[in-house]
C-alpha positions in Angstrom: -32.4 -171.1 -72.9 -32.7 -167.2 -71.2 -33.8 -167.8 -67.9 -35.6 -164.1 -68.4 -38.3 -166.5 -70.2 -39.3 -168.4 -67.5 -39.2 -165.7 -64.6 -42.8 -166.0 -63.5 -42.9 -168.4 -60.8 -45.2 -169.0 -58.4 -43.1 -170.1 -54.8 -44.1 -173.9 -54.2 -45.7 -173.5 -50.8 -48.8 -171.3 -52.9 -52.1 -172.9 -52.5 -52.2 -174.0 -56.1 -48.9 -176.0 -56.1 -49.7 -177.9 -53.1 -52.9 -178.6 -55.0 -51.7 -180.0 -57.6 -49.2 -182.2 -55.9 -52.7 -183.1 -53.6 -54.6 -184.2 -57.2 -51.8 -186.4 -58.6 -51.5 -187.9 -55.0 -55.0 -189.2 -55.4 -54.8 -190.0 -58.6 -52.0 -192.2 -58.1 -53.5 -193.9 -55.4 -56.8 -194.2 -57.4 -55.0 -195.9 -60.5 -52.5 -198.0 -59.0 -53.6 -198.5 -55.1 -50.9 -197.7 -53.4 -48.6 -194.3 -52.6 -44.5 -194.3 -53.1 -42.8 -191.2 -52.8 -39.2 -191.0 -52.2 -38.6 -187.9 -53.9 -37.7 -185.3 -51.4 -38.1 -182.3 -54.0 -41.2 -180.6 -55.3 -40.1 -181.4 -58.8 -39.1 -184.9 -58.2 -42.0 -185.7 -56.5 -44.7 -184.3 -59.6 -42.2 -185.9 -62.2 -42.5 -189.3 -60.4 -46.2 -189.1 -59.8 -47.0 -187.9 -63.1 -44.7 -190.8 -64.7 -46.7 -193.1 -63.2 -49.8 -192.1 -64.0 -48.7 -192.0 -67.8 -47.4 -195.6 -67.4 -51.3 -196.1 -66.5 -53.0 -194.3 -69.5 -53.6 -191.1 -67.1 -52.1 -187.7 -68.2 -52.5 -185.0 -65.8 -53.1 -181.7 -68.3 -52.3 -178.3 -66.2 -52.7 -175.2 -67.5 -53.5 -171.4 -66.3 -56.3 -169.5 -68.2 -56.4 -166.0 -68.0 -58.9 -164.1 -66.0 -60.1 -162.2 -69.2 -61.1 -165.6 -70.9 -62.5 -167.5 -67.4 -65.9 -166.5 -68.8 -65.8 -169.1 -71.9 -63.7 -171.6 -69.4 -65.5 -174.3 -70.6 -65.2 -173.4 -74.7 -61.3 -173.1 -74.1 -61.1 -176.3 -72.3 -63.2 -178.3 -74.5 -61.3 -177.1 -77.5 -57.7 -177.8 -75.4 -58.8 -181.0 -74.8 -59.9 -182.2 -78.5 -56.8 -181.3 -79.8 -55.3 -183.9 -77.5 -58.2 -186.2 -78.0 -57.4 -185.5 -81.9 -53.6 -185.9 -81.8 -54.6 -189.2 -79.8 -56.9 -190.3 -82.3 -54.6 -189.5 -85.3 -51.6 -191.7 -83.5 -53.5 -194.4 -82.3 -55.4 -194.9 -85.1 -53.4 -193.9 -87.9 -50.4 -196.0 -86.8 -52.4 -198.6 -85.4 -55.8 -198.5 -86.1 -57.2 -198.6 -82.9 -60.1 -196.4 -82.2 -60.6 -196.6 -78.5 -61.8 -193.6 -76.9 -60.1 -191.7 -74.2 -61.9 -189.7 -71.6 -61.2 -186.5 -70.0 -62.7 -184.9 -66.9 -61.8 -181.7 -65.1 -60.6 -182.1 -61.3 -62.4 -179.6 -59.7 -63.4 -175.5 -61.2 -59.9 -174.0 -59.3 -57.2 -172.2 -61.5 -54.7 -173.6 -62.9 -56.6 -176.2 -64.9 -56.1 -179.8 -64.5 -57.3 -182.1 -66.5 -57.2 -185.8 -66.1 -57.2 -187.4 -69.8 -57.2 -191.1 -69.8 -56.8 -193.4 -72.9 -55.8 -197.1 -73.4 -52.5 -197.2 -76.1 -50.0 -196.3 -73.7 -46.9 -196.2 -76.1 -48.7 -192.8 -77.6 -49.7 -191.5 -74.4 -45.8 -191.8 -73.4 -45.3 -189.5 -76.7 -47.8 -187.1 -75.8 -46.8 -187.0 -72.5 -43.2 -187.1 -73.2 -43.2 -185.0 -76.2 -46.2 -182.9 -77.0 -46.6 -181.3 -73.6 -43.6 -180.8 -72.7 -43.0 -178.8 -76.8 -46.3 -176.7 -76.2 -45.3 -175.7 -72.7 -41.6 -174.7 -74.0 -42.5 -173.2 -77.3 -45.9 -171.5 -75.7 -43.7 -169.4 -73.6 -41.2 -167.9 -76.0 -43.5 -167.9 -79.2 -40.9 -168.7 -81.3 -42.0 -172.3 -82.9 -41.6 -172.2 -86.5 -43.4 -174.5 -89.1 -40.1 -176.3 -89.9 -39.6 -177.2 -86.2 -42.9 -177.7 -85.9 -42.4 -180.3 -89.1 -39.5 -182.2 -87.7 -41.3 -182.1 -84.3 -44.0 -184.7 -85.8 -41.7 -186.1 -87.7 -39.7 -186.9 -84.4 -42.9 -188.6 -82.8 -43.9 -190.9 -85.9 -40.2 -191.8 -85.6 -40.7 -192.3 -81.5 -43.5 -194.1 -83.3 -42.1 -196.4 -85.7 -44.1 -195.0 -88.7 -41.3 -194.6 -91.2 -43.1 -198.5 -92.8 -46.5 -196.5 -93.3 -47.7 -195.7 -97.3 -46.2 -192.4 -98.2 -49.8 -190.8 -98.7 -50.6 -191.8 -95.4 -47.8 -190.7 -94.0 -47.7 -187.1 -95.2 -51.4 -186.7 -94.3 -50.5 -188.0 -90.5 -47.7 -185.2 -90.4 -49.3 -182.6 -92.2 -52.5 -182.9 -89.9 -50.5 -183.3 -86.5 -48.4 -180.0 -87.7 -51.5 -178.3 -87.6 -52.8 -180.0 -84.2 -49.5 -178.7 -82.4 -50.2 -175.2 -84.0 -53.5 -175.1 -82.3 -52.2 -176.2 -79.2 -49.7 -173.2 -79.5 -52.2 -170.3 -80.1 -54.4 -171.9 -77.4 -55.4 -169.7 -74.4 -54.4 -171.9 -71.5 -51.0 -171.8 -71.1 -49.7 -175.2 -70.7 -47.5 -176.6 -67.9 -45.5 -179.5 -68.2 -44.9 -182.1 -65.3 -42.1 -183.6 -66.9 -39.1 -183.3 -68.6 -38.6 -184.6 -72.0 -38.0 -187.9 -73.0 -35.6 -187.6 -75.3 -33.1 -184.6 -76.7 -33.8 -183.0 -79.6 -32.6 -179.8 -81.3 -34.5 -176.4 -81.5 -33.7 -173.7 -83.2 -33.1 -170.4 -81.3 -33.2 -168.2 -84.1 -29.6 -167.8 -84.5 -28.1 -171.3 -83.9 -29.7 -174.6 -82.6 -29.3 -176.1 -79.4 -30.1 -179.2 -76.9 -33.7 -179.4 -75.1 -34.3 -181.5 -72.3 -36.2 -179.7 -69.9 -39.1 -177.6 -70.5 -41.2 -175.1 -68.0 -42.1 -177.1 -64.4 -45.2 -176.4 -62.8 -43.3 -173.7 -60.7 -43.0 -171.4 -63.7 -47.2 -171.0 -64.2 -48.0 -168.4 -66.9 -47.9 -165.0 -65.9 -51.1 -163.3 -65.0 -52.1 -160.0 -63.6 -52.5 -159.0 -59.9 -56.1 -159.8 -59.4 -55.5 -163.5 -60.4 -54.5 -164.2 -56.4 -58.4 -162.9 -56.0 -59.6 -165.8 -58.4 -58.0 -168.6 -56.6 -60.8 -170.1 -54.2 -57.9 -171.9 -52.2 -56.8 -170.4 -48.7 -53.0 -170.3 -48.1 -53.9 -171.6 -44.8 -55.7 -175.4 -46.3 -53.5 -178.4 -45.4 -52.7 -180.6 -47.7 -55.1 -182.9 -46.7 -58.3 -180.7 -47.2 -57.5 -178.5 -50.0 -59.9 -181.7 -51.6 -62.6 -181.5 -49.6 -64.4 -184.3 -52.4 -62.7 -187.4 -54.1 -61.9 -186.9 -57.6 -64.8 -187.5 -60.2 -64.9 -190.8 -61.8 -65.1 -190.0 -66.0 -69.0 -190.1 -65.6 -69.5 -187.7 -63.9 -71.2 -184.5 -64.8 -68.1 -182.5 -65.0 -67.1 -185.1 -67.7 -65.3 -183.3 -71.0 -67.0 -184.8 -74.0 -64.7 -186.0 -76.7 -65.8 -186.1 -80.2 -65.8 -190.0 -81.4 -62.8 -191.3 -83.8 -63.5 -190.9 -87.2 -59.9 -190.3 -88.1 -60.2 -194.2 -89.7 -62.3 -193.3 -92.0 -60.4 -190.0 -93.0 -56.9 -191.9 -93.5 -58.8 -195.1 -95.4 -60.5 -192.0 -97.4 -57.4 -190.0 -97.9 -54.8 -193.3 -98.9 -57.8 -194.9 -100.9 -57.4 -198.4 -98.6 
């Protein structure tokens, strides 16, 4: 991939990497009760803390909104976050027909976003964390996702998935419905971020050949924004680790919660297939 793509980074000691790394830190210690981190690198030590919190249920969503749209923060995010919810939804309950409900909840109102999204089917959450995220954040920042990737994309997760056994009806409607998800993740404004790499290869096409993905954009390539973007961030260069959270994390209750539309995605499929 040309490196000229991913050229606008953010230097890992700025304020809002070490608060990032701060938020998973907590979280971590909030899911699981205790704090292991051998990783000596910045990368390393994300990829690790946001593995486990996907082998908990917990994704951490990250992703920069542009000063332009900060305005309607909260219509952007809500819509972000019910594509996931959706995607979730159409997974979990067209595979398995489960219809729990996953929660979402912002961390605090500082740029770039993070969004902790917490469900209970942990195999999907492990394809949207090891699949989806790290796709939008790739194919977000060279625009150049067709529909025929984007085709073979689902039809790489219901794979992941084990779906090639569902009806054929139900099938098509589960892959025609997540194409469209992934497209609305891809015109979204809020530039994802991936924390970690893929899960498994997979070939793109570049628009002249295809070629091997396993990495996509870390949280040290943040979107581009304009100059007065260092005037948004509320964070001082000089805060510590240890106080840039000057307030635990929310528990999903709170009033900051991001509500997520309940799961009627049964009754679509049973609908749709005539079950």
């Amino acid at each position: 991939m040309n490196n000229e793509t991913h050229n606008n980074r953010i230097p890992q000691g700025n304020p809002s990497i070490t608060r990032l790394e701060t938020v998973l830190k907590m979280l971590v210690k909030q899911v699981t009760g205790q704090l292991e981190i051998p990783m000596d690198t910045f990368n390393g030590r994300v990829e690790q803390l946001a593995d486990r919190l996907t082998g908990e249920g917990v994704i951490v969503l990250v992703g920069d909104l542009h000063p332009n749209y900060r305005a309607q923060r909260d219509q952007h995010v809500q819509k972000w976050v019910n594509a996931y919810a959706e995607l979730y939804y159409l997974l979990n309950v067209g595979l398995f027909e489960i219809t729990d409900e996953p929660t979402a909840y912002v961390a605090d109102n500082k740029y770039p976003l993070i969004v902790v999204f917490e469900a209970k089917t942990l195999v999907v959450i492990r394809v949207l964390a090891g699949l989806i995220i790290p796709y939008i954040a790739l194919r977000q920042a060279d625009g150049k996702a067709s529909r025929a990737e984007l085709r073979g994309m689902v039809e790489m997760i219901l794979e992941e998935l084990e779906a090639s056994t569902l009806p054929y009806e139900k099938y098509t409607h589960i892959r025609d419905r997540g194409i469209l998800l992934l497209d609305t993740l891809l015109k979204s404004e809020i530039r994802q971020v991936s924390l970690t790499n893929f899960s498994r290869q997979f070939l793109i096409d570049t628009g002249t050949s295809q070629m091997t993905v396993e990495d996509a954009p870390r949280p040290d390539s943040l979107p581009e924004l304009p100059k007065q973007k260092a005037n948004t961030m509320s964070l001082s260069p000089k805060s510590s680790p240890d106080n840039i959270l000057r307030m635990p994390l929310p528990n999903p209750n709170a009033d900051i919660t991001v509500p997520i539309p309940r799961p009627t995605m049964l009754n679509r499929l049973n609908q749709r297939t005539g079950e």
